[in-house]
C-alpha positions in Angstrom: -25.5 -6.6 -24.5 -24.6 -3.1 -22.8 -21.7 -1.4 -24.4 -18.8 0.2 -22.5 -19.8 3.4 -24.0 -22.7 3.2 -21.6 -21.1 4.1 -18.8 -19.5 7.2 -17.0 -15.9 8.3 -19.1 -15.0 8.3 -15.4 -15.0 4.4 -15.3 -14.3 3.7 -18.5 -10.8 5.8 -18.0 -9.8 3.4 -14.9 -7.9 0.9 -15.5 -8.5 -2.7 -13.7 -6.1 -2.8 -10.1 -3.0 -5.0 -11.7 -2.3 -6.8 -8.3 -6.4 -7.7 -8.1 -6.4 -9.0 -11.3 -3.3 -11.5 -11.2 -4.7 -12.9 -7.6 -8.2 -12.9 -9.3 -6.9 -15.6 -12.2 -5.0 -16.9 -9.9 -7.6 -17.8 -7.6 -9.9 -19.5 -10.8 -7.1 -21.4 -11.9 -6.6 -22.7 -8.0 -10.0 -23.5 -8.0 -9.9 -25.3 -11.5 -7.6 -27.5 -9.7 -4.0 -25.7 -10.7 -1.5 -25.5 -8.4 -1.0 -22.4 -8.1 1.4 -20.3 -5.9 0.5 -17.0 -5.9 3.0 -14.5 -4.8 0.8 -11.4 -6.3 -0.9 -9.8 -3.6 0.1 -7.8 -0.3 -1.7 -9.8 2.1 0.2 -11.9 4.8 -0.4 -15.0 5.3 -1.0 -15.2 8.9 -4.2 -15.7 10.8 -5.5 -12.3 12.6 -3.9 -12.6 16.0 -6.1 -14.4 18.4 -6.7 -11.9 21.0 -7.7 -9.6 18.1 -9.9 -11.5 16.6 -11.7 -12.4 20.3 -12.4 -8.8 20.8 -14.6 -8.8 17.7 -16.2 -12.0 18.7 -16.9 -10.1 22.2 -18.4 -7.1 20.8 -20.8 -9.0 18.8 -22.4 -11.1 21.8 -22.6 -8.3 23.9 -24.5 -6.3 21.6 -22.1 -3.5 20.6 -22.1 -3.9 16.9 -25.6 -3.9 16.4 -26.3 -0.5 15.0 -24.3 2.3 13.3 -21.0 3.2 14.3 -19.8 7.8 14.1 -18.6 8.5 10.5 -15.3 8.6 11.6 -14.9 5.7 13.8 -15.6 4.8 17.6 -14.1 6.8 20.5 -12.2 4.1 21.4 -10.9 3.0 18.5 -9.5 6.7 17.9 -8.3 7.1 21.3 -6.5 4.1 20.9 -4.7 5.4 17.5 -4.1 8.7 19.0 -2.4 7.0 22.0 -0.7 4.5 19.6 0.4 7.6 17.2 1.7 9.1 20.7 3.6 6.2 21.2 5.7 5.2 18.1 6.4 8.9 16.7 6.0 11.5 19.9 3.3 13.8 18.2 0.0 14.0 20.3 -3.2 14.3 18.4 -6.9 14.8 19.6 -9.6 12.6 18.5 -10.8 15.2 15.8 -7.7 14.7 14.1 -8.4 10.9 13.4 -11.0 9.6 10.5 -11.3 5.8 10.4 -12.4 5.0 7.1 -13.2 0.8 5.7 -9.3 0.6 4.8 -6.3 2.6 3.9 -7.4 2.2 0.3 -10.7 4.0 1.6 -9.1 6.6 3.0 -6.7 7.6 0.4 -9.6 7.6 -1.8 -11.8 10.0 0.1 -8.5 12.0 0.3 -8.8 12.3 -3.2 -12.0 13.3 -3.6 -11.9 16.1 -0.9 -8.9 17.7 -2.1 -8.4 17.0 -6.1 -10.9 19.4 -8.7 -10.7 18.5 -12.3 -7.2 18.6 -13.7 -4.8 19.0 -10.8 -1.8 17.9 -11.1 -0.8 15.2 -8.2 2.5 13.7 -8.3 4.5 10.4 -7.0 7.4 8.7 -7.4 8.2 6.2 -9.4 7.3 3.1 -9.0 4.0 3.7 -7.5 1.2 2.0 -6.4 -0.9 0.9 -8.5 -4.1 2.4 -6.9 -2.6 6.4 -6.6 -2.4 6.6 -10.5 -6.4 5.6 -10.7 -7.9 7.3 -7.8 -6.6 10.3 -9.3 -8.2 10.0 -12.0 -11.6 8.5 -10.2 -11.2 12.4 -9.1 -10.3 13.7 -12.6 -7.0 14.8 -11.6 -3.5 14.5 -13.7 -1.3 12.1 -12.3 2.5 12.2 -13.0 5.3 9.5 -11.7 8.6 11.5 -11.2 11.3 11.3 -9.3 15.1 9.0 -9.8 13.9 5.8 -11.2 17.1 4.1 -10.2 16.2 4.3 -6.9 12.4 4.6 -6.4 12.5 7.8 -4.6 10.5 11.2 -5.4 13.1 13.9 -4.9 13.2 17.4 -4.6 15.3 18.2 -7.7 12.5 16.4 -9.4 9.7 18.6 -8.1 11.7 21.8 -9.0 11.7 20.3 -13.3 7.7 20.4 -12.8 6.2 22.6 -15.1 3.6 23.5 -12.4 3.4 23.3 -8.9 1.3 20.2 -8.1 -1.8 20.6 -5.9 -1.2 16.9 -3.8 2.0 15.1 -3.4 1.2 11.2 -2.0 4.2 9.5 -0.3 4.6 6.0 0.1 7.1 5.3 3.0 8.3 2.1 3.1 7.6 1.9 -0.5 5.1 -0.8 -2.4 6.3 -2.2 -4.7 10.1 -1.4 -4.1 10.6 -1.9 0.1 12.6 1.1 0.0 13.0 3.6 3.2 13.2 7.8 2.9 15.6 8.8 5.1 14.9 11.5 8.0 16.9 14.1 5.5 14.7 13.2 2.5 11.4 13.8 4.1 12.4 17.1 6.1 13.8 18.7 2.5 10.5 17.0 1.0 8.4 19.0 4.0 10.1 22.0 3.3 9.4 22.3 -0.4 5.6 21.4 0.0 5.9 23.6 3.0 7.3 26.7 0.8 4.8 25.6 -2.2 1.3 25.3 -0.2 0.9 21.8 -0.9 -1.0 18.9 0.3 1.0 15.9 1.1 -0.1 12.8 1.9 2.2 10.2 3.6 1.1 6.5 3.4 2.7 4.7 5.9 0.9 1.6 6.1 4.2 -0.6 6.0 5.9 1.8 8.2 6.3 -0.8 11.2 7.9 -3.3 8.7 11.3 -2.8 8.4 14.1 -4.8 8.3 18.1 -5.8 9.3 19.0 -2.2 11.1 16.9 -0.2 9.0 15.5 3.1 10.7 11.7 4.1 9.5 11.4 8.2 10.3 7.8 8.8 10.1 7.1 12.2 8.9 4.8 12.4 12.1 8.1 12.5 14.1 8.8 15.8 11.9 5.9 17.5 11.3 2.9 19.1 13.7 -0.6 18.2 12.0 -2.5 21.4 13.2 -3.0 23.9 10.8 -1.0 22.2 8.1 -1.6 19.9 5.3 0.3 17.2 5.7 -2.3 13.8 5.9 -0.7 10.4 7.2 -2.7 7.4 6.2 -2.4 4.0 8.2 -4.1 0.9 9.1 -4.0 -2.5 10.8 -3.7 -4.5 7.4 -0.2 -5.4 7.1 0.9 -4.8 10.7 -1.4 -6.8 12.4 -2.3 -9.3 9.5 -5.5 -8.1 9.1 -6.6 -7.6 5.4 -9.9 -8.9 5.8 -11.1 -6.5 8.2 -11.0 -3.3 6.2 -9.4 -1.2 8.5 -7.6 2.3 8.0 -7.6 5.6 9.3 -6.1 9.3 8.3 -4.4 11.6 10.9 -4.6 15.1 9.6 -5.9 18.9 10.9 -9.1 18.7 12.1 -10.2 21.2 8.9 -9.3 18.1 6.6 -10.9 15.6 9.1 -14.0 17.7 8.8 -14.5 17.8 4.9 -13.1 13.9 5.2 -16.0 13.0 7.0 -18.2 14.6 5.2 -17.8 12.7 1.9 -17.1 9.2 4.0 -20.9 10.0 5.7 -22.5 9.6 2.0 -19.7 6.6 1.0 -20.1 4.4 3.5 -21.0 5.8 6.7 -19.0 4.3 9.7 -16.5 1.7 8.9 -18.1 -2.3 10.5 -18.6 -2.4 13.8 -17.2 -5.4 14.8 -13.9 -4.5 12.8 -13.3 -1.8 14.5 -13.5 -3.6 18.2 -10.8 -5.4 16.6 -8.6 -2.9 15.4 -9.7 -1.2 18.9 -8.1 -4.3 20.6 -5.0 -3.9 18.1 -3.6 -0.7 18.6 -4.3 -0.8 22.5 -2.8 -4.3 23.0 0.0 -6.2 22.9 2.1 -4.7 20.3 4.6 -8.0 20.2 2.3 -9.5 17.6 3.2 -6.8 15.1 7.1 -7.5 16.2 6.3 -11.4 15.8 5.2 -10.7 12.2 8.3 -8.6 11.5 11.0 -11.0 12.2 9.3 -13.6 10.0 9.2 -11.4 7.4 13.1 -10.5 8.0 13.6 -14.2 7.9 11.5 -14.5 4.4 13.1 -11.4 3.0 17.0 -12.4 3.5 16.4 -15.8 2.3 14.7 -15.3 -0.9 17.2 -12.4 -1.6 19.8 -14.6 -1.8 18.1 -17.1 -4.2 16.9 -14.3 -6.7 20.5 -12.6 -6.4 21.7 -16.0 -8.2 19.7 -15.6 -10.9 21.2 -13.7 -13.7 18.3 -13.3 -15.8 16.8 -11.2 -13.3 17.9 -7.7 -11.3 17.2 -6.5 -7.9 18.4 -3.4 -7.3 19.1 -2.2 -3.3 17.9 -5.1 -0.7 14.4 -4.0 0.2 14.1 -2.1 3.7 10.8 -2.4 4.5 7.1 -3.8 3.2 7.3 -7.3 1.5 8.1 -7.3 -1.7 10.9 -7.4 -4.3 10.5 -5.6 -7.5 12.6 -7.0 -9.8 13.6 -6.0 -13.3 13.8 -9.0 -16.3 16.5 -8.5 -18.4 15.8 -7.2 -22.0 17.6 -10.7 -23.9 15.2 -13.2 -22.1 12.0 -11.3 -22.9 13.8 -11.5 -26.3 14.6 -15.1 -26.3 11.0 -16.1 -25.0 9.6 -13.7 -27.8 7.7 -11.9 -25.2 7.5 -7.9 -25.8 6.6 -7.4 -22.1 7.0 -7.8 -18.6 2.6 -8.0 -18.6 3.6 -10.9 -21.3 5.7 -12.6 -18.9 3.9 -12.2 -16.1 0.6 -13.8 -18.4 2.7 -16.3 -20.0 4.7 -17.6 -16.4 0.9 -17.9 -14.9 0.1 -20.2 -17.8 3.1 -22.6 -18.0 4.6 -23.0 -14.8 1.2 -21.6 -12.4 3.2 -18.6 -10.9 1.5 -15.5 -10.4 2.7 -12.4 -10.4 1.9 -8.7 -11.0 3.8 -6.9 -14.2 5.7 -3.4 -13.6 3.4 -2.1 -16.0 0.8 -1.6 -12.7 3.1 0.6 -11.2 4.4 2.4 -13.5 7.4 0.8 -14.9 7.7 -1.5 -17.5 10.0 -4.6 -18.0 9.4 -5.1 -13.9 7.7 -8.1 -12.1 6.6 -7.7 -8.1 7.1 -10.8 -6.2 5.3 -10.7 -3.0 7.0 -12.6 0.2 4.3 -12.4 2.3 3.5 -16.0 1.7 5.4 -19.2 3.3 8.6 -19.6 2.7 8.0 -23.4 0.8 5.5 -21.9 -1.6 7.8 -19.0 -2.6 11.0 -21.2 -2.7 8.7 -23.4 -4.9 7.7 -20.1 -7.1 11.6 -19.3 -7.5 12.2 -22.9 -8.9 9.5 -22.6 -11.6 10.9 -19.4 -12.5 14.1 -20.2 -13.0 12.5 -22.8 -15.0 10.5 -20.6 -16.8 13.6 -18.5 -17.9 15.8 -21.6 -18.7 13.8 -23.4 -20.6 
């Protein structure tokens, strides 16, 4: 049997995705014949919006997706984001300013690779992502969570107690897993002191068109000119558009970035799939009311199930969630004690077991004693999920 030691110190340093793994038991127990609710990954739960998924279906059976695709995407896919980007935030960009990579996950990791040697320091708040921490390190960079843990927000006064100036900040705006929003003052002092530093930033704003009750999303793109800087904005069609399974992202940045981007994508995985991209094409350049249908749901699944974890006092939600879809909630120290659990990853393991629940621990993301509940699912399956909680906890 081959031995872990076999293998790179690259992938042996990596540590599994936590929000992959819960779905991943989740789904064997479901198939086992559990029923399970699964509330662990970011995924909605819609089908792909039909006139989306018709444009794919088009481009196959008129022969369009039958051979490679650019590196960096179709004209007409990044014509379409460029017009899109136009749209929603006022910046123009040209087509060499856009790299369409197989999903925002792709894309930030690339991003990594091109800009990260061996022991730069990158920095995030906390919580974080679960994938910034490790493709960091895929790049052999030192990652560091900073930033006021109270509210989820990397701030400047944080930045200033480094003890070095990092090389990369990455941004996630809404957040995952918190839903909260930077405001327009946050980001332009947050601009200004990468700005004055000479470093990279990279804004992920994948959940930037889902926000909630009033809320106001300021996307740096609004505030800062891409040319000849090096502030990156990654996005994609995932959450907006419900549309996971196509592996769809992109990165707006100067074209110096785009360049050395490509570069490393060309020996990754070449263009991203053909027929996705006539999809995503058919996303951006269509009807955006779909992405506003999927919102107000959303809204609808977010205010209800606040009010049912609010009622129980085991658990702790800090601010209502602004944008993404998920609440990250923190278990109260005496009923990890009373259960004899010494974690939130115990909890998380144990409430899959008993009551079929599955969610991912705070230990993912960088904080301890937290669990992320996803509500991207119906709203029966997650009332359900709150009920075998509670039971959970009570008895």
């Amino acid at each position: 049997m081959l031995s872990d030691s076999e293998f790179s110190k690259r992938s042996q340093a990596v540590l599994p995705s936590a929000t992959l793994a819960v779905s991943k038991k989740a789904k064997e127990l479901k198939a086992a014949g559990e029923a399970v609710i699964n509330l662990g990954m970011g995924e909605p739960d819609f089908e792909t919006p039909e006139p989306i998924a018709e444009a794919a279906i088009k481009a196959i059976r008129s022969g369009k997706t039958s051979f490679y695709t650019p590196v960096g995407g179709t004209l007409g896919l990044r014509t379409g984001i460029t017009q899109l980007t136009k749209e929603l935030t006022g910046q123009s960009l040209n087509v060499n300013q856009v790299t369409v990579a197989t999903g925002a996950k792709m894309a930030l990791y690339a991003l990594n690779q091109i800009l990260i040697n061996p022991g730069d320091l990158v920095v995030s708040a906390k919580p974080y992502w679960v994938s910034y921490a490790e493709q960091v390190h895929l790049a052999e960079g030192e990652f560091q969570a900073i930033g006021d843990a109270q509210t989820g927000k990397l701030t400047v006064e944080a930045l200033e107690e480094l003890d070095r100036v990092p090389k990369l900040i990455i941004l996630n705006n809404p957040t995952n897993p918190s839903g909260i929003l930077y405001s327009r003052e946050e980001l332009l002092a947050l601009l200004e002191w990468t700005e004055k530093h000479a470093v990279f930033l990279i804004v992920d704003e994948i959940y930037g068109r889902l926000v909630y009750n009033g809320a106001t999303f300021t996307s740096v793109l609004s505030l800062k000119a891409l040319t000849n800087s090096k502030v990156i904005v990654v996005d994609g069609v995932s959450k907006s558009y419900s549309m996971t399974g196509w592996r769809i992202g992109w990165a707006l940045a100067d074209e110096t970035i785009i360049r050395q981007l490509n570069k490393v994508l060309g020996h990754m995985t070449s263009g991203p799939t053909a027929a996705a991209q006539a999809a995503a094409e058919a996303a951006v350049t269509g009807d955006q009311g779909v992405v506003e249908a999927i919102r107000l749901t959303f809204q609808e699944r977010l205010n209800w199930t606040y009010d049912q974890l609010e009622a129980i006092d085991a658990l702790t939600l800090a601010a209502k969630p602004e944008g993404a879809f998920y609440f990250f909630i923190k278990i109260d120290q005496p009923v990890l004690d009373r259960l004899g659990l010494n974690s939130s990853a115990a909890f998380a393991e144990k409430l899959l077991e008993v009551e079929k629940v599955a969610l991912p621990a705070g230990e993912g993301f960088g904080m301890p004693g937290y669990l992320r509940l996803s509500y991207a699912q119906d709203q029966a399956s997650i009332d359900e999920a709150i009920a075998r909680i509670k039971r959970f906890i009570q008895e």
